[in-house]
C-alpha positions in Angstrom: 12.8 -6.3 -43.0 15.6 -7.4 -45.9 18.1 -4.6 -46.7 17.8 -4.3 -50.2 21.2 -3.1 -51.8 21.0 -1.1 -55.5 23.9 -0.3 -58.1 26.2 2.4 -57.3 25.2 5.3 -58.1 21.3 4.4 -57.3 19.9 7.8 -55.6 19.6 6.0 -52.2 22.4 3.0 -51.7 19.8 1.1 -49.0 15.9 0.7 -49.5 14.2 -1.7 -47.3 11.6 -4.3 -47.5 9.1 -4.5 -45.2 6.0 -7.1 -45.1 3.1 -6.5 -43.0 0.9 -9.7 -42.5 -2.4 -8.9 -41.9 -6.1 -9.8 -43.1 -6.0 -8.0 -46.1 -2.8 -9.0 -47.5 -1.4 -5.6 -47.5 2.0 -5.5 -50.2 5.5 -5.0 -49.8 6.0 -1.4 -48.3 8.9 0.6 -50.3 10.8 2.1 -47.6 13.6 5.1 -48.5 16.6 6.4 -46.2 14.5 9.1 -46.0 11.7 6.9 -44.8 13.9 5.3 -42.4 15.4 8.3 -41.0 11.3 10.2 -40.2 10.7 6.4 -38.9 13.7 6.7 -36.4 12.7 9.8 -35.0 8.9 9.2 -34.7 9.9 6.0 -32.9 12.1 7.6 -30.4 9.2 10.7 -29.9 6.1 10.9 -31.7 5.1 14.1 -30.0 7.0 16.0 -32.4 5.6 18.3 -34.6 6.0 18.2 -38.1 8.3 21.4 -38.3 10.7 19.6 -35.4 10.6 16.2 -37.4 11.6 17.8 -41.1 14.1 19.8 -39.6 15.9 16.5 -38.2 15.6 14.4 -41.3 16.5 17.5 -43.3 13.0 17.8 -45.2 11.1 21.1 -46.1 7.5 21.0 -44.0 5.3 19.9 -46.6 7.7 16.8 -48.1 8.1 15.7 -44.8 4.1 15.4 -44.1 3.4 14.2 -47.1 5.7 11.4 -46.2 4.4 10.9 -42.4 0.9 10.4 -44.1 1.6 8.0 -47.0 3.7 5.8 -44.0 0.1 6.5 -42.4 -1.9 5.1 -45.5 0.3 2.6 -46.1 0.1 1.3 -42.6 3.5 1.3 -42.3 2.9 3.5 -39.1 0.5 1.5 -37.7 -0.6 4.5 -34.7 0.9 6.2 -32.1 0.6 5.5 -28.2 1.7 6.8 -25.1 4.2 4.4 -23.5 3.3 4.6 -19.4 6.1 3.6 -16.4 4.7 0.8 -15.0 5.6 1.3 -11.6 4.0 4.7 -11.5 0.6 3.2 -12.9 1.1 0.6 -9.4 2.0 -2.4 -12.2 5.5 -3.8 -10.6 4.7 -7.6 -11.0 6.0 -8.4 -14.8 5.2 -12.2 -15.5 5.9 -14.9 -18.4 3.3 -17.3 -18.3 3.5 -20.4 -20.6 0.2 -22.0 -21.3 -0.2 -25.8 -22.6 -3.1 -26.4 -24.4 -5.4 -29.7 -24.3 -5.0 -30.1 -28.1 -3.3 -27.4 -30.8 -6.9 -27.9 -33.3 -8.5 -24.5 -34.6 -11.3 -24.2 -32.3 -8.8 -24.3 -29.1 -6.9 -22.1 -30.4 -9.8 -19.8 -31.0 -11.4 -20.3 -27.9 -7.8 -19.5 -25.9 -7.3 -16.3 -27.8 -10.3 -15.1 -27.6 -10.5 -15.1 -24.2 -6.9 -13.9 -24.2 -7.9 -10.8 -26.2 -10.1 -10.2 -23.2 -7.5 -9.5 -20.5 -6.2 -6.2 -19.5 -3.6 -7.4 -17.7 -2.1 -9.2 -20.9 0.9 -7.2 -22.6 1.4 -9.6 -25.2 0.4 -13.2 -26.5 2.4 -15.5 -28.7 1.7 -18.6 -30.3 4.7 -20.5 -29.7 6.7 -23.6 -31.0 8.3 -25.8 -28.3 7.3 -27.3 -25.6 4.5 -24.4 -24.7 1.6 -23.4 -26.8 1.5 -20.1 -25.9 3.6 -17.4 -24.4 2.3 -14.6 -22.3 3.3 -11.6 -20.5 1.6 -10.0 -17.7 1.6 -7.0 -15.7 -0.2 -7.2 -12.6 0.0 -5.1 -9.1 0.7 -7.7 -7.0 1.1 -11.7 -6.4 -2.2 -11.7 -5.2 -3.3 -9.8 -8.3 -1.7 -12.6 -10.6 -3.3 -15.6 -8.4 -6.4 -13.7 -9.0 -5.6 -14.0 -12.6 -4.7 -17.5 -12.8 -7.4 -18.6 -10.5 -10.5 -16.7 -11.7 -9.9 -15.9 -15.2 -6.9 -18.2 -17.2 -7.6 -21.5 -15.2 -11.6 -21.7 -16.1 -10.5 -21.5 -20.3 -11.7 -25.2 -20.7 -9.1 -26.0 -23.6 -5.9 -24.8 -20.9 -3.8 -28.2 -20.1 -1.4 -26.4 -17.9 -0.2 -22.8 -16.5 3.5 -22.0 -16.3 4.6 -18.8 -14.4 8.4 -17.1 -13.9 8.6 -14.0 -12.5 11.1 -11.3 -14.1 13.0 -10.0 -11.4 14.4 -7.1 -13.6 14.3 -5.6 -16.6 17.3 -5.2 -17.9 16.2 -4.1 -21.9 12.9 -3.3 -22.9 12.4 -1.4 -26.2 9.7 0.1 -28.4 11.7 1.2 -31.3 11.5 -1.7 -33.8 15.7 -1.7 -35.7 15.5 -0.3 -39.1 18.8 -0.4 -39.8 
């Protein structure tokens, strides 16, 4: 996301830029203060209704849904989730594991995300630059849960080289809200 600044006296003085990557190409998303602000407050509670959210951003009802949907269309809002405490679910093992692969050709890389894709227990997956392939992070119950994991499931991936774990001992940020500005 680029802030985009326009002449004075432009009816909003910031618009942003935002690309989303995806299959189909999708364009550069115009996004308005007014955009930004209904964006900010879905982000911090999307169980809002649409009278609580237009009073907020200081919208009538009907502008202020016909907004939420074209951010819908547009795919700028991508959907909307439930965000669970992971303690109270039993999850309290958070894990970054760094996985080495044998060689970085297209098929391995298939093959490892595939089977990635597969995985409950994996939050997130990043292809990485450095001295690891790929970063992961896991949420398990317990060590034994994660051994499990290693063992039965991450270890038999034939193109895996090596399996790097750290342990988070705490969470000390963890956000949802992506910064708009």
């Amino acid at each position: 996301m680029v802030p985009i600044f326009l002449p004075l006296g432009a009816p909003h003085s910031i618009m942003y830029r935002m690309k989303r990557q995806n299959a189909a190409n999708v364009p550069v998303t115009e996004i308005d203060a007014v955009d930004v602000r209904i964006l900010a407050e879905l982000q911090a509670n999307a169980k809002l209704t649409n009278v609580e959210l237009a009073t907020r951003v200081h919208l009538s009802p009907s502008p202020c849904l016909a907004r939420v949907r074209s951010l819908e269309e547009r795919g700028v809002i991508d959907r909307y989730v439930a965000l669970l405490d992971p303690h109270a679910v039993g999850l309290n093992v958070s894990v970054f594991i760094q996985i080495s692969l044998e060689k970085q050709t297209k098929d391995a890389l298939d093959i490892f995300e595939a089977a990635i894709r597969e995985r409950p227990e994996v939050m997130e997956c990043y292809l990485m630059s450095g001295d690891s392939d790929y970063l992961l992070r896991v949420v398990v119950e317990d060590v034994q849960a994660l051994e499990r994991l290693i063992i039965d499931k991450l270890t038999p991936i034939s193109v895996i080289a090596n399996i790097r774990s750290s342990f988070a001992l705490k969470q000390v940020k963890y956000a949802t809200a992506l910064p708009l500005g």
